[in-house]
C-alpha positions as a printed Julia matrix, in Angstrom:
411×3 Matrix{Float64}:
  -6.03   -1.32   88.37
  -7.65   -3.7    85.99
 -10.46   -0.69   84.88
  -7.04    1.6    84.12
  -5.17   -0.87   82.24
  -8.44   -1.32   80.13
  -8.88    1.7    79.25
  -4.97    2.46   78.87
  -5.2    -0.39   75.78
  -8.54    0.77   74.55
  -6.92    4.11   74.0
  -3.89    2.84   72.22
  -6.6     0.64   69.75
  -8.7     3.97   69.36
  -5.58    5.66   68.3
  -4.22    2.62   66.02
  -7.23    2.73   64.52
  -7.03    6.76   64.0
  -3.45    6.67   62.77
  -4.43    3.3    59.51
  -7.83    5.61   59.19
  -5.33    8.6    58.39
  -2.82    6.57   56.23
  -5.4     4.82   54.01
  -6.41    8.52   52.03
  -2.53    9.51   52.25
  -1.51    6.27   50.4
  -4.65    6.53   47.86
  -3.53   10.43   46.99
   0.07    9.48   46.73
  -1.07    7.02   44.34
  -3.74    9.46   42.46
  -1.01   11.79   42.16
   1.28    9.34   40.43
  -1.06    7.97   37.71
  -2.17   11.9    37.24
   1.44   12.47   36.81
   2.11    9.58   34.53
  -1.18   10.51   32.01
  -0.07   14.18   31.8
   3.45   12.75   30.76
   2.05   10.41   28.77
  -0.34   12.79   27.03
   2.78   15.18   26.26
   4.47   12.42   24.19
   1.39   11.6    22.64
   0.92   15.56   21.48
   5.05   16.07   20.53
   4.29   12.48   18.59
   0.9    14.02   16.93
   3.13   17.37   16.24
   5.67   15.74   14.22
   3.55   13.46   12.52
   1.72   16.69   11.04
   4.61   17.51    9.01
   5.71   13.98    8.65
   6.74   12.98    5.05
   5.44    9.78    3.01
   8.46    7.99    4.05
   8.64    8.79    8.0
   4.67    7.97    7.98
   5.33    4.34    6.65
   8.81    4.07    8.92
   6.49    4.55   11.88
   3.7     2.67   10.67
   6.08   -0.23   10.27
   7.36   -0.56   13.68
   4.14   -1.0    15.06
   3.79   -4.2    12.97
   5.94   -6.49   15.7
   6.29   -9.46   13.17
   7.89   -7.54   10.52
   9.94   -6.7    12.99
  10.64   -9.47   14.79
  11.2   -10.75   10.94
  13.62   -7.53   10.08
  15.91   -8.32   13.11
  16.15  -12.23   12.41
  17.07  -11.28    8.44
  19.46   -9.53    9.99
  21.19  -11.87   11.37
  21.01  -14.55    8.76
  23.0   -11.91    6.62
  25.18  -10.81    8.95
  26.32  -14.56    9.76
  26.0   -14.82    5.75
  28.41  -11.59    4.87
  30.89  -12.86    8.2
  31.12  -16.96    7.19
  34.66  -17.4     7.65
  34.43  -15.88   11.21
  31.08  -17.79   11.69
  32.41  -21.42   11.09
  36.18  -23.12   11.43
  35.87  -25.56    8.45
  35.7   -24.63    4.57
  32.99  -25.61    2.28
  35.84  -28.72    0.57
  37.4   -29.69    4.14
  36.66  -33.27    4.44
  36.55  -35.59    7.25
  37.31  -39.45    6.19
  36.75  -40.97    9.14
  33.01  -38.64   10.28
  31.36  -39.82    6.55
  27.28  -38.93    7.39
  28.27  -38.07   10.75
  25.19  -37.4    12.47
  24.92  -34.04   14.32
  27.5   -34.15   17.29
  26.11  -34.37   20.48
  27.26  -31.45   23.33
  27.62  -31.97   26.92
  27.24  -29.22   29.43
  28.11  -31.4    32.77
  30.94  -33.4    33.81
  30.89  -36.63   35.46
  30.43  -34.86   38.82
  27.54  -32.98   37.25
  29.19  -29.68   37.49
  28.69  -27.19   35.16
  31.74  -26.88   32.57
  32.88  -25.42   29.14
  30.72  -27.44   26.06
  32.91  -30.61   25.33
  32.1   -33.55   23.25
  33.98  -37.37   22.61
  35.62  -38.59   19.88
  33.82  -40.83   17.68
  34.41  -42.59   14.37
  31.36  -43.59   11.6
  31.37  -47.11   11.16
  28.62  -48.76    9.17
  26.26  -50.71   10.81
  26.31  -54.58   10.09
  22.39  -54.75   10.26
  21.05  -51.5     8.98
  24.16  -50.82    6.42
  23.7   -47.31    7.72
  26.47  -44.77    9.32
  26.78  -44.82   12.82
  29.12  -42.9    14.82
  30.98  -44.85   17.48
  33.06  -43.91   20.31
  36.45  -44.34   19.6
  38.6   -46.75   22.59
  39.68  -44.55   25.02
  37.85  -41.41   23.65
  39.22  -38.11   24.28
  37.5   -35.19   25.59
  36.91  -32.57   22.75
  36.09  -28.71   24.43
  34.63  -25.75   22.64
  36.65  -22.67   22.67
  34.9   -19.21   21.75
  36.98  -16.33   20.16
  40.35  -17.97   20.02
  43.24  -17.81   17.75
  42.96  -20.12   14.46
  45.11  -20.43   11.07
  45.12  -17.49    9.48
  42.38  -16.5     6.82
  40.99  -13.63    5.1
  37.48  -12.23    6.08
  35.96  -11.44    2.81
  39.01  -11.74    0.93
  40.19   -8.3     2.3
  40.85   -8.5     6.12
  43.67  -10.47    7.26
  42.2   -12.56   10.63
  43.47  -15.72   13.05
  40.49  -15.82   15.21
  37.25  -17.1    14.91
  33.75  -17.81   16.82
  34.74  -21.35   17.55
  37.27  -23.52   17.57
  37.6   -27.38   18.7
  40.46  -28.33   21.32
  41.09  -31.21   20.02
  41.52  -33.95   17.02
  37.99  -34.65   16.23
  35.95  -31.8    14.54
  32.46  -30.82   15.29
  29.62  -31.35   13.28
  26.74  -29.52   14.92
  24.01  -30.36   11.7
  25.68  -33.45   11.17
  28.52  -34.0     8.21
  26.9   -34.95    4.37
  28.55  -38.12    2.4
  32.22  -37.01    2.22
  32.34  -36.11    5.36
  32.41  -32.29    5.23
  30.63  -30.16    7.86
  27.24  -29.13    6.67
  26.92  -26.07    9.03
  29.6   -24.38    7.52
  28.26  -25.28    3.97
  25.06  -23.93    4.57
  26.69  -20.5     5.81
  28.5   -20.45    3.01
  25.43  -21.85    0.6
  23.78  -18.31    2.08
  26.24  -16.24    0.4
  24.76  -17.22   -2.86
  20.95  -18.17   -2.04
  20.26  -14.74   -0.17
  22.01  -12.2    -2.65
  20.67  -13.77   -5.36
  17.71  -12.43   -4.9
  18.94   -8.56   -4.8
  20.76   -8.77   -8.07
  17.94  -10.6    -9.47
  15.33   -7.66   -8.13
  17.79   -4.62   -9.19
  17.67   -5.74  -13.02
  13.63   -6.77  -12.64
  12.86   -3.61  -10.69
  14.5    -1.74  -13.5
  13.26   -3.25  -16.23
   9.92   -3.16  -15.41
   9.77    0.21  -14.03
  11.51    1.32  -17.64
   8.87   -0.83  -20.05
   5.98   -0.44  -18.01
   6.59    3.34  -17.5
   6.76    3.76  -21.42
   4.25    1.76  -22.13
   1.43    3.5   -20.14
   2.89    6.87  -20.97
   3.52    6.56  -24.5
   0.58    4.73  -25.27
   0.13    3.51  -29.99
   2.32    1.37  -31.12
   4.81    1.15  -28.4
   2.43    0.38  -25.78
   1.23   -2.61  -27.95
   4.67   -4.07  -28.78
   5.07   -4.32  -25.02
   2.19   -5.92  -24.31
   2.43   -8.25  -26.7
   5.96   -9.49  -25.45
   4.82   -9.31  -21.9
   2.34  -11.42  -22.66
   4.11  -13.96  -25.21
   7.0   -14.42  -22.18
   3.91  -14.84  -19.93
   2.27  -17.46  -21.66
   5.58  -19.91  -21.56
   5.62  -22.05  -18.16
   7.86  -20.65  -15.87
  10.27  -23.74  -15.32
  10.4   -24.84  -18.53
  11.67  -21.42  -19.57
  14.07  -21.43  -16.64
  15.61  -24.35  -17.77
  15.64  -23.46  -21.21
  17.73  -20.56  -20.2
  19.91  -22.5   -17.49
  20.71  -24.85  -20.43
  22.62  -22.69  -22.59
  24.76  -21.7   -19.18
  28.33  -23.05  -20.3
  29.8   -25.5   -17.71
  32.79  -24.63  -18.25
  32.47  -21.59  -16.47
  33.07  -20.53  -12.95
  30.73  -19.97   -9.72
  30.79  -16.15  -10.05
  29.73  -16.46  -13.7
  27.3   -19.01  -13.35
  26.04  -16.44  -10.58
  25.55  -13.25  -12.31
  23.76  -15.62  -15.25
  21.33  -16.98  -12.83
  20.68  -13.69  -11.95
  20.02  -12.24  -15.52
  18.03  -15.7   -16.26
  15.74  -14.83  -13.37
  15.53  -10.96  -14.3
  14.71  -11.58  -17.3
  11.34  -13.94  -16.6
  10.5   -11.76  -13.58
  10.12   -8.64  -14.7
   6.61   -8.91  -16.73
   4.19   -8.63  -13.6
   5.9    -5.58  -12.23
   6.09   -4.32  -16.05
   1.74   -4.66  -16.07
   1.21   -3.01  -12.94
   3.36    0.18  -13.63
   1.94    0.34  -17.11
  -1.89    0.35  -15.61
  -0.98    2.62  -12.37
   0.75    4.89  -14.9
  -2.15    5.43  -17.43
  -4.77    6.43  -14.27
  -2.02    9.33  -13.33
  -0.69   10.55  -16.8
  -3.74   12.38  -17.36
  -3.76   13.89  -13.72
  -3.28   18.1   -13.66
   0.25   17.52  -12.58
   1.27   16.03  -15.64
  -0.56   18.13  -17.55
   1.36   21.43  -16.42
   4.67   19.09  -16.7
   3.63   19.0   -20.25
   2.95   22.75  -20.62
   6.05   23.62  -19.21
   8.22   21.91  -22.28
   8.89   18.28  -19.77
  10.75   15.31  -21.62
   8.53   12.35  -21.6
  11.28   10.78  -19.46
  11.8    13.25  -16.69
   7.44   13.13  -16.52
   7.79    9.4   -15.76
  10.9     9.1   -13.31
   9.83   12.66  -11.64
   6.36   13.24  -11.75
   4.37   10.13  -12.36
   6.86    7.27  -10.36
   6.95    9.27   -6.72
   2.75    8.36   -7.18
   3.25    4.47   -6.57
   6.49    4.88   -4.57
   4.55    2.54   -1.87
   3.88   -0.15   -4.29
   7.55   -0.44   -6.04
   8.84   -0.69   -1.84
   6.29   -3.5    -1.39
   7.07   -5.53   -4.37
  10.94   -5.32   -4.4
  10.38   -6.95   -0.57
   7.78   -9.62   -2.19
   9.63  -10.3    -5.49
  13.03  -11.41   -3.32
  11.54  -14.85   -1.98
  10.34  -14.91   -5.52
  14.43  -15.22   -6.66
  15.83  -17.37   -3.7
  13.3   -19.94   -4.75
  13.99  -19.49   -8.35
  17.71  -20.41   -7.84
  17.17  -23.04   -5.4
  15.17  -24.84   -7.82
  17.49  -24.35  -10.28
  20.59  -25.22   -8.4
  18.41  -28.55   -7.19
  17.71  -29.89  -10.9
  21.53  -29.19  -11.37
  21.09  -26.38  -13.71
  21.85  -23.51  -11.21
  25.25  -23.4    -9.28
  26.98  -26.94   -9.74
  29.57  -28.21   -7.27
  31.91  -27.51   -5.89
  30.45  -24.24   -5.39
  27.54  -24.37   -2.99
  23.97  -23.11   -2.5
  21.21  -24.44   -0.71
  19.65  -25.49   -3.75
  23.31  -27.56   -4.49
  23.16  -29.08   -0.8
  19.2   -30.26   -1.91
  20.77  -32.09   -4.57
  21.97  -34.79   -2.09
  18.13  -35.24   -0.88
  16.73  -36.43   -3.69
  17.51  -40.6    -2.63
  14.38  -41.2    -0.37
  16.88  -44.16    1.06
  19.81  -41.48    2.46
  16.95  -39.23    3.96
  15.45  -41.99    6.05
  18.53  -42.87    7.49
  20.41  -38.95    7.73
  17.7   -36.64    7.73
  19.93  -34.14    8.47
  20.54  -33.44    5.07
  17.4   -31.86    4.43
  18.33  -29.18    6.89
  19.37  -26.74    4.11
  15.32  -26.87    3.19
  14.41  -25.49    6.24
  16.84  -22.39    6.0
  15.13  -21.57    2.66
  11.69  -22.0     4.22
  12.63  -19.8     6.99
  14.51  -17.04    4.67
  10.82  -17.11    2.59
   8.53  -16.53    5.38
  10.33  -13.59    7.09
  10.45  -12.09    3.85
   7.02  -12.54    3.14
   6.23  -11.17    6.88
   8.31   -7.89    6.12
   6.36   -7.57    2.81
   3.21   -7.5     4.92
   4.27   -5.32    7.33
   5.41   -2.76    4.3
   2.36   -3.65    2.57
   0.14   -1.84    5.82
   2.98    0.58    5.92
   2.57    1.69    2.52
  -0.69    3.07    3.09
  -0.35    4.7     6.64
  -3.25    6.47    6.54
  -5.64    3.26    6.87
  -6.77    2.07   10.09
């Protein structure tokens, strides 16, 4: 008996043994068949990809180029949103840039709580407090109120009425306070106003700046620089020569000479639109060079020449023939000359010669900075300096990701 049940469980090994034996090349086919599978699909895309491509025009060529650059982007997307939240303010934030707060002067940034007392998860609530100078520092400190209330967050709920843009009648908002005491989630400046909202607001100005400011340089230099390397003689020296004699001033002094004669009497949408034209017309002079040398390496091209023959205005060769040639280059300085502005007007609106309060910028909320004393004890306030930092560098990252666009053929 104990020979047959030995052999009874050496057959069942044997045939264990057979049956893993027979699985192991099943399982490694099933898998050969699936990555064969996958690299025939994958080689389809890549040939419908290489197909269209072919026929691909200058501007689908860069469009794809682009997205491969992940930090332009990564960049795009987070411009985005800092103009969406710019163009949607009043939806954005509860308070206006003018509501003051008596009793939350240099309130530092409010501090959220997530967990009760029980330490059970709840809706974001915050207590009361009240800024009360300190005795030994003779700074602004917030204390809690006597018997502080609990202050909740509520998301999408009804508010007083307001107008989204000045168009679109609207009672609800991202946030709202359940409560007395407001929220101040960058802290409040010295009248006690809520400098979240004023820097969403401030945006308004500091980021669209910088288009109207690149429209008027775009076309201005594109115009002078297109006539002067066409036309060549005379005109193309009178150019020069002013391009060069508004080169040789200093940048700042001339941008305050111009700020200076802005009238301060006048209101935040004119002062705007000057800032605008005072920054078109300093920036416009490297653009102006560029076009003018591009312009006189393709005018003599056979292109031109049969443009020529065939009775072409001197202004329809420039604008049809000659511009399409350095299409790439305009794209990749309109998206490097736009830092170029918001930094222009922030300076300007820092040294007081920009926007002037009440109307805001982030160059106006700088102004309050400038005492080395109120920084060391609210550094907060210098918040509005890192907005304009970030705005710069994902602007300059989209500018390199157009500038390895523009050429798509490069590897």
């Amino acid at each position: 008996m104990e020979k047959v049940e030995q052999l009874e469980r050496q057959s069942r090994g044997n045939g264990q043994a057979h049956t893993v034996a027979n699985s192991a090349p099943s399982a490694m086919n099933d898998r050969a068949a699936q990555l064969n599978q996958r690299y025939r699909r994958n080689k389809t895309r890549r040939q419908l990809v290489a197909e269209q491509l072919y026929g691909a025009s200058q501007y689908q060529l860069m469009r794809v180029k682009f997205k491969k650059h992940r930090v332009a982007m990564v960049s795009l997307y987070l411009l985005g949103i800092f103009y969406f939240v710019a163009i949607f303010a009043e939806f954005m934030v509860p308070y206006a840039t003018a509501q003051r707060f008596e009793e939350a002067i240099y309130a530092s940034p409010t501090k959220i709580h997530l967990f009760d007392a029980d330490g059970k998860l709840t809706a974001p609530f915050f207590f009361s407090t009240k800024s009360k100078v300190d005795p030994a520092t003779f700074r602004y400190a917030p204390a809690l109120i006597e018997g502080a209330a609990v202050n909740r967050l509520k998301f999408f709920t009804k508010s007083e009425p307001y107008t989204l843009l000045g168009l679109i009648p609207m009672n609800r908002r991202l946030y709202t306070v359940e409560g007395n005491q407001p929220v101040f989630f960058l802290g409040a400046d010295h009248l006690g106003r809520d400098l979240l909202s004023r820097i969403i607001y401030a945006s308004r100005v500091s980021l669209f700046v910088g288009f109207g400011g690149v429209i008027i340089t775009f076309f201005l230099g594109i115009l002078l620089g297109g006539i002067s390397g066409f036309l060549g003689g005379v005109v193309d020296v009178v150019i020069q020569r002013l391009i060069e004699l508004l080169m040789s001033i200093p940048q700042i002094p001339l941008w305050l000479a111009l700020s200076a004669a802005i009238p301060s009497e006048w209101t935040g949408i004119q002062t705007y639109f000057a800032i605008t034209l005072v920054l078109s017309l300093v920036g416009w002079t490297g653009l102006a060079r560029v076009v003018r040398g591009k312009i006189l390496s393709l005018r003599e091209e056979d292109y031109v020449t049969a443009a020529r023959i065939s009775s072409a205005s001197n202004m329809a060769i420039i604008f049809r023939h000659l511009l399409p040639g350095i299409t790439s280059y305009l794209v990749v300085h309109v998206t490097i000359s736009i830092p170029f502005m918001i930094l222009g007007e922030t300076t300007l609106s820092f040294l007081g010669l920009g926007m002037r309060p009440p109307d805001v910028s982030w160059g106006t909320l700088l102004q309050q900075a400038q005492d080395v004393v109120v920084i060391t004890n609210y550094p907060w306030l210098l918040l509005p300096a890192v907005f304009v930092v970030a705005a710069v560098i994902l602007f300059n990252f989209i500018g390199d990701g157009v500038r390895d666009a523009a050429d798509p053929y490069t590897h």
